[in-house]
N, C-alpha and C positions, 0 to 999 in steps of 0.2 A: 256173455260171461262177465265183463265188466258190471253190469247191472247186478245182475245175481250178485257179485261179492261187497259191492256197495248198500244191497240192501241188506244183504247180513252184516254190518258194520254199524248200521243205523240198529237192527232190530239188536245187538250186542250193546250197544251204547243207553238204549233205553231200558232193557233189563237191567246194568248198571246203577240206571239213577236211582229205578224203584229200590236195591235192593240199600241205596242209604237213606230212603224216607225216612223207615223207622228208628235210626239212629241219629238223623237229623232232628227231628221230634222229640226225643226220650231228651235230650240235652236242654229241651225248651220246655220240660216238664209231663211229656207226652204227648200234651194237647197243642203244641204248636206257642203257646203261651210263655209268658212269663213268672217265675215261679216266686222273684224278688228278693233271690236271693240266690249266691253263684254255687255253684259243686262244692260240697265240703263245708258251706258255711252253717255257723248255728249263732241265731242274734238271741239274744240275752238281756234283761232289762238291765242299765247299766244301774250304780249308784255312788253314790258319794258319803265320806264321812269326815267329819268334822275335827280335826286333829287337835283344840285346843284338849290340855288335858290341866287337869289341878290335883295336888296329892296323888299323883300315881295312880289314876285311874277314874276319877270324878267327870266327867266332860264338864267342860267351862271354863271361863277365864273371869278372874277378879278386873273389876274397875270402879276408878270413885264417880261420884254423880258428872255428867258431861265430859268424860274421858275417853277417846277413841281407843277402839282397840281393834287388833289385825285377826281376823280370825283363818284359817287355813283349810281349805274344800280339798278334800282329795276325792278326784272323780276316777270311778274307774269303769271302761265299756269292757263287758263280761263277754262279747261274742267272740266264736270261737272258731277259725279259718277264715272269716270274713274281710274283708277291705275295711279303709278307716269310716268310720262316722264322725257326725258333728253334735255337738251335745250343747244344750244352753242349762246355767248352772240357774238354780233362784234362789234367794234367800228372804223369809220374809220376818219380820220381828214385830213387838210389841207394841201400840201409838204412844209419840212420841218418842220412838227409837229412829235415829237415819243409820242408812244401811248404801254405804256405797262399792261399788266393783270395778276397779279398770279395766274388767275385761268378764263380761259373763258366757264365752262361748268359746270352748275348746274343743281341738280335732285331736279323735284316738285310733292307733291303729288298734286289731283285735288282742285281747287280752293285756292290755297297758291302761298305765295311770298318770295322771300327773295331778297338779295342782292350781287352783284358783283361788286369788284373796276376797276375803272381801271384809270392808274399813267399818265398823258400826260403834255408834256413838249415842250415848244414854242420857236421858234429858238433864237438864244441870238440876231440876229439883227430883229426879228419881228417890225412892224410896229403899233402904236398905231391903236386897230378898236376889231371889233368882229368877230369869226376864229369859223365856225362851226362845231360843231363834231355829228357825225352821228350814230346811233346805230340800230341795228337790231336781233332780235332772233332769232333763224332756229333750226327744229326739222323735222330730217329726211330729211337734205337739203333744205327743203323751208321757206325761211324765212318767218317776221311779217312784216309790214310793218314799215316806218322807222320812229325814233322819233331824234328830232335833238336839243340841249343846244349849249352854247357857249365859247371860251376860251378870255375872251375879255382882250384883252394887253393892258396896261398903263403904261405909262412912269413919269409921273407926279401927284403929290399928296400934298395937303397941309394942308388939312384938318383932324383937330386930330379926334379919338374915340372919340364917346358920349358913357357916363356912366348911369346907370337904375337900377334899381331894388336895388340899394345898402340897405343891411341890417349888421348891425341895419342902419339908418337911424342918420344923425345929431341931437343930440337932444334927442335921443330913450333911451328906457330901456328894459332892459332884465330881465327875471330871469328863476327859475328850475333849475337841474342838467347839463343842456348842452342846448345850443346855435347854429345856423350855421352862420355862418361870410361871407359874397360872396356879387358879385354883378355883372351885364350883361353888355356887350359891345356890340355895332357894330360901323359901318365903311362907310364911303361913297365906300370905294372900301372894303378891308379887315381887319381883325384884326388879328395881328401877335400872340400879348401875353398880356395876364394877370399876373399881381402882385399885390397880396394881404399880409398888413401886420398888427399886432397887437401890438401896444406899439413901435414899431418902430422892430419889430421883423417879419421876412418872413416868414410865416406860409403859403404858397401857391403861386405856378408860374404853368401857363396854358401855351403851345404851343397849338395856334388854329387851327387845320385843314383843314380851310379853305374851308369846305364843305358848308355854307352859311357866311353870311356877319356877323353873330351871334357868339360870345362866352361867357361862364362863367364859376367863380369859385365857391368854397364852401369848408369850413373849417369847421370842426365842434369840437365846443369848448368845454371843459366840463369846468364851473363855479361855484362849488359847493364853493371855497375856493379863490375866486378872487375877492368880493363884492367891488361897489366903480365905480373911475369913468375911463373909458379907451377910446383909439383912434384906430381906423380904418384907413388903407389909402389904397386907392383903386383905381390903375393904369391901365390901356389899353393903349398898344401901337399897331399901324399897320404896312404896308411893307414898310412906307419910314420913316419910324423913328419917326411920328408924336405921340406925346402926351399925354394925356389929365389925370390928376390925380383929385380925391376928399380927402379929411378927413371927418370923425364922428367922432364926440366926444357923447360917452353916456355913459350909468351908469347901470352897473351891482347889481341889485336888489338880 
């Protein structure tokens, strides 16, 4: 008797395994295999694009002859439920352009971006025009297809910074425990630096990075004990030395 119920225990346990074969399998792609890719995932060729922008929509960034400039890679992996990847970014440019990177390999999880720099520097005798620089992402050696901005060299410039968004404004008032003090630049080509002062006192200098033709500053004032009436002056200059100042005069409530 004991025999008999041991061997139905064994023949019970082997009917068992057969009956997860095939669901052991179907998870390995059917064929027992690897399929390179987990339940739910969908890979995607990633890509990257080039964030300098000039005028609102131009890709490129202005520079004079041998002038580095920061360009900004935004990479992004397109796949969709999958685990992270590792991406190598490239950037390649024109002879006699350097093109440097402190870091050309970032890891992304699925559907995320971030960002890699990279430093490129135009020959000191370059020629005024627009110097194409090319970018590409590869994962597992195959790259994305390419996206391409520009290094556009000028030599000449005469035109100062327009100023925008200045606050307080001519004329303005303030009041509460604290205030911010600022206001926006741009540039027919670039803006170098901002200078913001208060009563004739520098309370803020910007160096612009020249990742678009945009910069500003911002101060932020506490007034609890200043009431009355004060000045503002607010400077932009760009890469050839041009320009362009305002004054505010307003009245701290």
């Amino acid at each position: 008797m004991n025999r008999r119920i041991a061997h139905a225990a064994q023949v019970v346990a082997l009917v068992l395994a057969l009956a997860l074969v095939p669901a052991a399998l179907a998870g390995k792609g059917g064929n027992g295999g690897s399929t390179g890719s987990t339940s739910g995932c969908t890979q995607s060729a990633p890509r990257a694009s080039i964030d300098n922008t000039w005028a609102w929509g131009t890709p490129g960034s202005w520079g004079l002859p041998g002038q580095q400039l920061k360009y900004a890679i935004d990479v992004f992996n397109n796949d969709v439920g999958c685990g992270s990847s590792s991406f190598v970014v490239k950037m390649s440019a024109p002879s006699g352009f350097s093109v440097s990177m402190p870091s050309s390999t970032i890891t992304l999880n699925s559907a995320s971006s971030a960002y890699v720099w990279a430093n490129v520097t135009s020959p000191a005798g370059a020629a005024d025009g627009d110097y194409p620089l090319t970018v590409t992402v590869e994962r597992a050696g195959t790259p994305s297809p390419a996206t391409t901005s520009w290094y556009k060299v000028y030599s000449t410039d005469t035109l100062a910074p327009k100023l925008y968004w200045t606050s307080p404004s001519d004329g303005g008032a303030v009041s509460g425990r604290t205030t911010y003090v600022g206001f926006t630049s741009n540039d027919d080509h670039a803006v170098k630096k901002l200078d913001l002062s208060l009563d004739g006192v520098s309370v803020g200098s910007v160096l612009c990075d020249n990742i678009s033709s945009d910069c500003q500053v911002s101060y932020k004032w506490s007034i609890r004990r200043v009431h009355g009436q004060h000045t503002a002056t607010y400077t932009s200059t760009d890469w050839m030395g041009n320009t362009a100042t305002q004054t505010a005069t307003f009245t701290v409530n």
